[in-house]
RONU-599595 format. One record per residue (C-alpha): residue in three letters; chain; residue number from 0; x, y, z. Coordinates in steps of 0.25 Angstrom, whole numbers. Layout:
! RONU-599595
ROKOL/ALA/A/NUM/X/Y/Z
...
! end
This chain:
! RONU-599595
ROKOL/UNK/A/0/0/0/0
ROKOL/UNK/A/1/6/12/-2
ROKOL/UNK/A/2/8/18/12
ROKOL/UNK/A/3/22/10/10
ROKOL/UNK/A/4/27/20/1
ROKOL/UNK/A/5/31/31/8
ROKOL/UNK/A/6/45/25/5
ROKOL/UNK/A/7/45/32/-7
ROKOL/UNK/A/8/46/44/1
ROKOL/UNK/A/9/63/39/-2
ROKOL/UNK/A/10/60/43/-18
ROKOL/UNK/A/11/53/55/-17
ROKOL/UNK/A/12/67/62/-10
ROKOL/UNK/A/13/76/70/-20
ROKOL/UNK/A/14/89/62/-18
ROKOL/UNK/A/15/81/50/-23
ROKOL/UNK/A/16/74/56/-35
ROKOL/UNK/A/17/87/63/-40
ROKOL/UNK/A/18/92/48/-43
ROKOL/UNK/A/19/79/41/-48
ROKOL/UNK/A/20/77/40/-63
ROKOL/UNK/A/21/63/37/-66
ROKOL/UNK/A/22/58/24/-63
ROKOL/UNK/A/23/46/14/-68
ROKOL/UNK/A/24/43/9/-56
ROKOL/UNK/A/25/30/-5/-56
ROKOL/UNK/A/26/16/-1/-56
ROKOL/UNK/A/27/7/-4/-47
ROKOL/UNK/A/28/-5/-12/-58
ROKOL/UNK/A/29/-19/-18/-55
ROKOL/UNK/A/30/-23/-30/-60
ROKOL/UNK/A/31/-7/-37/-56
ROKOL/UNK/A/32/-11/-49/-47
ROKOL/UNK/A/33/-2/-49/-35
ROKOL/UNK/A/34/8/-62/-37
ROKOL/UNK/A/35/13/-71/-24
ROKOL/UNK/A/36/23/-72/-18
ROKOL/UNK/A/37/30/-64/-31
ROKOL/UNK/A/38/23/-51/-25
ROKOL/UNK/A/39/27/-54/-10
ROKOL/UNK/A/40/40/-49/-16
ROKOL/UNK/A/41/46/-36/-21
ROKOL/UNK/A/42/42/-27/-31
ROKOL/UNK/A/43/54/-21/-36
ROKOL/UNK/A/44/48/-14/-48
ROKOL/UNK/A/45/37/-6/-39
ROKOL/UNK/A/46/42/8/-32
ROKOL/UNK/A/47/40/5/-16
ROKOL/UNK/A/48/33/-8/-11
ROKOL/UNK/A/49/35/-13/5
ROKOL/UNK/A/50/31/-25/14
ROKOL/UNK/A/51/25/-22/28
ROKOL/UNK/A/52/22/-30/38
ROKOL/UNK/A/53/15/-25/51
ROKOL/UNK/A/54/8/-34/64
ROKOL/UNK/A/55/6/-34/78
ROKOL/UNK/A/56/16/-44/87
ROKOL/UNK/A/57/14/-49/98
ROKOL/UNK/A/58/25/-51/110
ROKOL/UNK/A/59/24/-64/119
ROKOL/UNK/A/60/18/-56/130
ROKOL/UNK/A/61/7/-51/119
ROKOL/UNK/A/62/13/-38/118
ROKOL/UNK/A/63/9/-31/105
ROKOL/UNK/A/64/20/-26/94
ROKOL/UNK/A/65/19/-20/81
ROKOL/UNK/A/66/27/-23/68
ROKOL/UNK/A/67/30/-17/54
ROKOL/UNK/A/68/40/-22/45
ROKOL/UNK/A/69/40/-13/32
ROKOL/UNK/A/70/49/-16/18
ROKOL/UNK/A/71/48/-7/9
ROKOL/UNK/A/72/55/-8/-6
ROKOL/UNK/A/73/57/5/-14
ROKOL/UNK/A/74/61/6/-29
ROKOL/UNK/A/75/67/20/-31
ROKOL/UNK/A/76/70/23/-43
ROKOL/UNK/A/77/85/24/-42
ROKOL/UNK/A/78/95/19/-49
ROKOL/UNK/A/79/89/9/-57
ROKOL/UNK/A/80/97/10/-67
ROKOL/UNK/A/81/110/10/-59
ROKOL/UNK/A/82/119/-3/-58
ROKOL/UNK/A/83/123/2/-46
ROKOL/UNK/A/84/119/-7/-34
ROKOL/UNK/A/85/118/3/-25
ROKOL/UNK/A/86/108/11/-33
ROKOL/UNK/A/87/94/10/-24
ROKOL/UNK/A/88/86/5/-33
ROKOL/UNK/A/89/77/-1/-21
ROKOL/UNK/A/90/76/3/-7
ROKOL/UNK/A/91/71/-6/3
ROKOL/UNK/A/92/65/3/17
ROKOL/UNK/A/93/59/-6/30
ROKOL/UNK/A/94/52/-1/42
ROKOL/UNK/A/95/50/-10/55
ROKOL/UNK/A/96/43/-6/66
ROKOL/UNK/A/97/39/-11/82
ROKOL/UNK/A/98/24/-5/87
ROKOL/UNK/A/99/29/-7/101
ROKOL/UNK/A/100/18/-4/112
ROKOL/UNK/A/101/27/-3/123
ROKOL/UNK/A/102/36/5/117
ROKOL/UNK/A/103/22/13/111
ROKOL/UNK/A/104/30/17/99
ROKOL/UNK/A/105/36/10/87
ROKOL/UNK/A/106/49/4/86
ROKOL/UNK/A/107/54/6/71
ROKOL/UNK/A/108/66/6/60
ROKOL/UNK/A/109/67/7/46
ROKOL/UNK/A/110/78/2/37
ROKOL/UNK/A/111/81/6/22
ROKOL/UNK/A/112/90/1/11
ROKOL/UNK/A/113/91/-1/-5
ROKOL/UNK/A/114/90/-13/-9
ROKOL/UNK/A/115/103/-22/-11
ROKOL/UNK/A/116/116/-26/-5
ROKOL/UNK/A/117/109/-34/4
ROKOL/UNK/A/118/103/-22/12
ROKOL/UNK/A/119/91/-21/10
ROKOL/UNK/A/120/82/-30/-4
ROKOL/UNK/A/121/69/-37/-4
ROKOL/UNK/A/122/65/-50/-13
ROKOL/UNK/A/123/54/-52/-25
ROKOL/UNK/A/124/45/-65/-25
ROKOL/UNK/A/125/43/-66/-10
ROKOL/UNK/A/126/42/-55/1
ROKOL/UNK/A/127/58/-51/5
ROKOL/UNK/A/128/64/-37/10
ROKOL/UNK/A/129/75/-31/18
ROKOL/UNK/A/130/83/-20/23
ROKOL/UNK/A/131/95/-26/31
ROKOL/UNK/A/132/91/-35/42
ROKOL/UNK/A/133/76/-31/40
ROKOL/UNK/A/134/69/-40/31
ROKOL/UNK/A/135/55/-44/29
ROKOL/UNK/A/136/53/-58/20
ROKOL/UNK/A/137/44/-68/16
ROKOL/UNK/A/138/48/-82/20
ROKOL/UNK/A/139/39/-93/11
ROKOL/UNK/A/140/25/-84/15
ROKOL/UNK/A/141/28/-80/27
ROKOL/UNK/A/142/37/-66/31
ROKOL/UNK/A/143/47/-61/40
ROKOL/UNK/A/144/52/-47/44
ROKOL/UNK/A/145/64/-45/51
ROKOL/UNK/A/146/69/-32/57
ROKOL/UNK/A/147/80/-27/66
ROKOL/UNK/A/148/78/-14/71
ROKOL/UNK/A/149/84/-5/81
ROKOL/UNK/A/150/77/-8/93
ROKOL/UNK/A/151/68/-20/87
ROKOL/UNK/A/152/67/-32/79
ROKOL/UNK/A/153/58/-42/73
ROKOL/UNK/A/154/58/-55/65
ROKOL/UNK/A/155/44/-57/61
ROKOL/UNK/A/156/39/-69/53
ROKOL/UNK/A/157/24/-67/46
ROKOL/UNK/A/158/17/-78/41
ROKOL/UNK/A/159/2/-75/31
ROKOL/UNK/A/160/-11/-79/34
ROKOL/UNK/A/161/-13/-80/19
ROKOL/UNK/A/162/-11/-75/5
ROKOL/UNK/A/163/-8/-58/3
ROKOL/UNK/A/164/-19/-49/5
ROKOL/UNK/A/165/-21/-41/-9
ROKOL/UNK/A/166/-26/-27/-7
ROKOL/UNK/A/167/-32/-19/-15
ROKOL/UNK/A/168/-36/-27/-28
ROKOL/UNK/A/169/-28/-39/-29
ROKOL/UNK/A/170/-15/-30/-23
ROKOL/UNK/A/171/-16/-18/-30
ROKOL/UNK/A/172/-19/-7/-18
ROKOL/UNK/A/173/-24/4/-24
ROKOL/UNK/A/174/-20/18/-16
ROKOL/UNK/A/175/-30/29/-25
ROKOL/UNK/A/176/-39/30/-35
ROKOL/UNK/A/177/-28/30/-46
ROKOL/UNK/A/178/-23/15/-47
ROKOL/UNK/A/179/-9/18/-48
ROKOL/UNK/A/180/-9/20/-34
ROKOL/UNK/A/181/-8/7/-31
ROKOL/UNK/A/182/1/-2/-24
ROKOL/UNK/A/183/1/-21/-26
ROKOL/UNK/A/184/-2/-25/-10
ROKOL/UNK/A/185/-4/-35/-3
ROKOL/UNK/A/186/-5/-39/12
ROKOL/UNK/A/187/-1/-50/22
ROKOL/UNK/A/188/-12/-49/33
ROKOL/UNK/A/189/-11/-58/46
ROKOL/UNK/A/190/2/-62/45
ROKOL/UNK/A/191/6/-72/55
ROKOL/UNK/A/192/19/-66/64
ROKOL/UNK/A/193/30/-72/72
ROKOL/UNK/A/194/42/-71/75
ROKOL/UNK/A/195/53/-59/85
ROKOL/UNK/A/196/51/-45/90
ROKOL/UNK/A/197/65/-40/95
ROKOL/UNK/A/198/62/-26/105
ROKOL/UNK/A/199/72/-22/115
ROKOL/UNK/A/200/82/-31/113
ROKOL/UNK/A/201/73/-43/116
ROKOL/UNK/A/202/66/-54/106
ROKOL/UNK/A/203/51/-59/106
ROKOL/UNK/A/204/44/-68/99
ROKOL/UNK/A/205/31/-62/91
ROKOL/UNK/A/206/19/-66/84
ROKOL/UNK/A/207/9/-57/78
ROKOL/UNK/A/208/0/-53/65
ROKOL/UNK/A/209/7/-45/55
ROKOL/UNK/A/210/1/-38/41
ROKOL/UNK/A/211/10/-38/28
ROKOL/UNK/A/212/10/-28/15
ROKOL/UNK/A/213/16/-29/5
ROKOL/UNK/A/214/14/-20/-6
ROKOL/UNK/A/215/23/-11/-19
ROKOL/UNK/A/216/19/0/-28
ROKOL/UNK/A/217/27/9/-37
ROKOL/UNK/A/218/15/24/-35
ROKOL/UNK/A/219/15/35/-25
ROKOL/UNK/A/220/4/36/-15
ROKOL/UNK/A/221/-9/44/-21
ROKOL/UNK/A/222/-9/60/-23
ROKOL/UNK/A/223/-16/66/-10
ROKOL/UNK/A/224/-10/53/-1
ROKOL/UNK/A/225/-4/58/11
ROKOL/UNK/A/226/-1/44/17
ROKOL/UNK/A/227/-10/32/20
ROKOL/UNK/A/228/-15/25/33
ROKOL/UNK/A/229/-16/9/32
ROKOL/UNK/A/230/-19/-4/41
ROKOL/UNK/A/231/-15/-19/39
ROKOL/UNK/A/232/-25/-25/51
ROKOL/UNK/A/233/-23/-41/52
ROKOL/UNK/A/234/-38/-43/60
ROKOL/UNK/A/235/-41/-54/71
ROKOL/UNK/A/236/-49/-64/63
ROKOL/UNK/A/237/-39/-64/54
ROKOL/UNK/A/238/-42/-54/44
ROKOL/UNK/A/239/-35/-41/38
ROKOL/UNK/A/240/-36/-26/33
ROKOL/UNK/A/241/-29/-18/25
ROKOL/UNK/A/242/-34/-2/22
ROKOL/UNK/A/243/-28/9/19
ROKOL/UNK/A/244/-30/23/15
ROKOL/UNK/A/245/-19/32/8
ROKOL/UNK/A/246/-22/47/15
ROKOL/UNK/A/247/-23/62/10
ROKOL/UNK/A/248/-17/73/16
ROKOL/UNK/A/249/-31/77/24
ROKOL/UNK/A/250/-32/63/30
ROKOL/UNK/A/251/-43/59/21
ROKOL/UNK/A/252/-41/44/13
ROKOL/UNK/A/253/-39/47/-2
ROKOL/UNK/A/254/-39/31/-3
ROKOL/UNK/A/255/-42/18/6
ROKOL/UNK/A/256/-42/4/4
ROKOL/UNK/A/257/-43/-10/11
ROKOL/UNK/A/258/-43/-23/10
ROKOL/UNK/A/259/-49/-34/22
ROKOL/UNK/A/260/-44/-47/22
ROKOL/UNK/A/261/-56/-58/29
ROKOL/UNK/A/262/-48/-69/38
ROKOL/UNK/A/263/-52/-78/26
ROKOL/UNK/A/264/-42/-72/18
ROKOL/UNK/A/265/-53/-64/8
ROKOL/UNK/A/266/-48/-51/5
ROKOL/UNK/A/267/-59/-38/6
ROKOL/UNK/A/268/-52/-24/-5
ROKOL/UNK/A/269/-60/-12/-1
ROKOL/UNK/A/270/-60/1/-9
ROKOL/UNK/A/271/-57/15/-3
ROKOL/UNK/A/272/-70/19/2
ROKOL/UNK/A/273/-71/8/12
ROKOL/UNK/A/274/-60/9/18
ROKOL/UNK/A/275/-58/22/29
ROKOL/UNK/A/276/-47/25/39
ROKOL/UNK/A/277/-53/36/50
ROKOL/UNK/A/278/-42/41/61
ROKOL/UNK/A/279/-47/42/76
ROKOL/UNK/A/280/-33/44/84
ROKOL/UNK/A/281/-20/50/81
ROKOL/UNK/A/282/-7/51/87
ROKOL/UNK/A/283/3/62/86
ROKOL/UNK/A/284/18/57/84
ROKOL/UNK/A/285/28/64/94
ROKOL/UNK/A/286/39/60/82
ROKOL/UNK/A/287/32/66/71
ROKOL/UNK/A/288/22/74/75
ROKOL/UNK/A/289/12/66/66
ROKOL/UNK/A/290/-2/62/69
ROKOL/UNK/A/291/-7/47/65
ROKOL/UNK/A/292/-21/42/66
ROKOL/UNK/A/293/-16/31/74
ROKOL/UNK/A/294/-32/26/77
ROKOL/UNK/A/295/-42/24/64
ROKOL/UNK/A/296/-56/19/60
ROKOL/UNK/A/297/-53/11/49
ROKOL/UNK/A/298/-66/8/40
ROKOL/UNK/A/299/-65/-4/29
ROKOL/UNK/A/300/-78/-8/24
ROKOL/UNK/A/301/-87/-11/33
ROKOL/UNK/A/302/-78/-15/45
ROKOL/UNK/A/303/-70/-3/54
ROKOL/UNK/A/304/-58/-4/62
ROKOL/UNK/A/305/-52/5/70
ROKOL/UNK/A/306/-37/4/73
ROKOL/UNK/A/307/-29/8/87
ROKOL/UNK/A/308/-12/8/87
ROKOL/UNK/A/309/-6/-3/94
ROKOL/UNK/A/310/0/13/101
ROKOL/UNK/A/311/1/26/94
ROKOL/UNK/A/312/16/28/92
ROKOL/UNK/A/313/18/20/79
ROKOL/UNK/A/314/24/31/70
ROKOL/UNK/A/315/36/25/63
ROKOL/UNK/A/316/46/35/55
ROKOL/UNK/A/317/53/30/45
ROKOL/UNK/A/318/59/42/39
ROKOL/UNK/A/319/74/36/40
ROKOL/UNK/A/320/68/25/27
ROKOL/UNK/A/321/55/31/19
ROKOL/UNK/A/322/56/44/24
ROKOL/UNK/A/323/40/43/32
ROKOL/UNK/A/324/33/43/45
ROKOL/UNK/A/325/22/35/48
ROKOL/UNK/A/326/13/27/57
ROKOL/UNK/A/327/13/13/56
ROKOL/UNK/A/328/7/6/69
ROKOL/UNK/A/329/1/-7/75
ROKOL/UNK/A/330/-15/-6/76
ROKOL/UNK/A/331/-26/-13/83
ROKOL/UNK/A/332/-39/-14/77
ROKOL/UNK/A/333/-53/-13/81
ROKOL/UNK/A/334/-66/-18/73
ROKOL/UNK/A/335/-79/-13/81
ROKOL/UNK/A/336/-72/-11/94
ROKOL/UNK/A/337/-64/-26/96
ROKOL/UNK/A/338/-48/-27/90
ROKOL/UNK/A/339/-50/-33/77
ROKOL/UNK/A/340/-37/-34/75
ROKOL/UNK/A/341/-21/-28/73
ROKOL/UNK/A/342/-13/-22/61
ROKOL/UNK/A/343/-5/-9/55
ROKOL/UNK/A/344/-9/4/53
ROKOL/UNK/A/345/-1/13/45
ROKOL/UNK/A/346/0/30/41
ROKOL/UNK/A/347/7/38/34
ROKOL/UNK/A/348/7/52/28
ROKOL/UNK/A/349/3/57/42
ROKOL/UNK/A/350/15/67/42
ROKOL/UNK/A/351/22/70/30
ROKOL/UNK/A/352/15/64/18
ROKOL/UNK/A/353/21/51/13
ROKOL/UNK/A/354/29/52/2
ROKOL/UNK/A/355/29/42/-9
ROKOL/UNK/A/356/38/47/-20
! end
């Protein structure tokens, strides 16, 4: 979806753009039937594509713990001609991130790289990338995410429920009215987690539920997008949701869609006008000074949710990589007033407005 691409944020700077020649970069085309296990692998062609994995753990004394593991893979535009080695023809960026309620506020890092040397790569026909010692793979049709931080660590294996979750028709997402504003996506909801949570110096063993995207494109985000709001939300009777709405300047949606998976596997596409993200809280970061909607009414079809943060403080700023600030944070969810479930809301283009290129 394309929240992701603020990354391409890293194109639109001067230095950049002084080397890039112009560059064909792969459409985004509807009616191309998405392709597995090939398209669980990199698109190399397309301009930014990413793989993101969020959940909720759970310690041995039932404490609660929010993860993000986030790849991204950047075509720049540079040097594709050059026989130089060196030249960064593609860039891989990672975020990884704690929701830690004892702590109340997130334990985060970033890692950036261009492709090659051994640094930093990631795979085509199956699910592979990595940035040093942080990689996120897929092992037969199950995947792990490995990450050493600063002051944390996890090694996290993540088993499917079932086949990938199309959204949109068939995986083309649509983000606006014009269609080539589109992004090919898919979902992993109900991911099955186990596996180590290293804080303080000091190892547990997990087990959780986790959400994966996977999704590329080669477009910017819409004219008159500011940034989007989104939740991944793996439900209790075994169930999922997706929506999303990219946001204008004023706050109002300028485009939404969602798509509800039942616990039988069939999947549910709903168009713009019945899906609706409504704030009810915010919170004021004492970093940034920016204020997030950090409690919502989300409307999809028939059904509301409404969504409460694991704890407020989940702002993570990754100006040192892509260059933005945003909230991306554990969520509990309540359908007519009993917890329905956990997932990941995410938004962006709350300060500064998210730039794409």
């Amino acid at each position: 979806m394309q929240r992701r691409r603020l990354i391409l944020g890293l194109l639109a700077l001067p230095a950049w753009r002084a080397v890039a020649a112009p560059v064909s970069f792969a459409p985004v085309l509807p009616g191309r039937r998405l392709s597995f296990p090939l398209d669980h692998g990199a698109h190399p062609d397309f301009r930014t594509e990413w793989w993101y994995v969020t959940g909720w753990l759970s310690l041995p004394d039932g404490a609660p713990l929010g993860f993000q593991t986030t790849f991204f893979r950047v075509r720049t535009g540079v040097g594709e001609d050059s026989p130089s080695a060196f030249a960064p023809r593609q860039l891989i960026l990672a975020h990884a991130a704690i929701a830690d309620p004892r702590l109340k506020r997130l334990r985060h890092d970033e890692r950036s790289a261009r492709a090659g040397f051994g640094r930093a790569g990631f795979e085509t026909g199956r699910s592979g990338v990595w940035v040093g010692d942080w990689r996120f793979a897929q092992v037969g049709d199950a995947y792990r995410a490995e990450v050493n931080a600063a002051d944390f660590a996890y090694a996290l294996d993540c088993a499917p429920d079932g086949p990938p979750l199309l959204n949109g028709v068939a995986g083309f997402s649509a983000k606006a009215a014009d269609p080539r504003h589109a992004s090919h996506y898919y979902s992993r909801p109900q991911l099955r987690v186990s596996g180590t949570v290293t804080l303080d110096g000091r190892q547990e063993a997990v087990t959780g539920r986790a959400w994966l995207d996977h999704e590329w494109s080669s477009e910017v985000m819409p004219e008159g997008a500011q940034g989007w709001d989104w939740i991944g939300v793996n439900l209790d009777d075994g169930s999922a949701l997706m929506a999303f709405r990219m946001r204008g300047g004023d706050g109002r949606s300028v485009w939404s869609a969602a798509t509800v998976r039942s616990a039988g596997g069939a999947a549910q596409v709903l168009p713009p006008e019945a899906v609706a993200f409504v704030p009810l809280r915010e919170w004021r970061s004492p970093r940034t000074g920016i204020r997030y909607p950090v409690e919502w009414r989300v409307q999809v079809g028939a059904r509301v949710f409404v969504l409460q943060p694991l704890f407020d403080d989940q702002e993570l700023d990754s100006r040192r990589s892509t260059g933005a600030v945003y909230w991306e944070g554990a969520v509990r969810v309540q359908e007519a007033g009993r917890e329905a479930g956990r997932g990941y809301l995410e938004m962006t283009g709350y300060g500064e407005r998210i730039r794409v290129g």
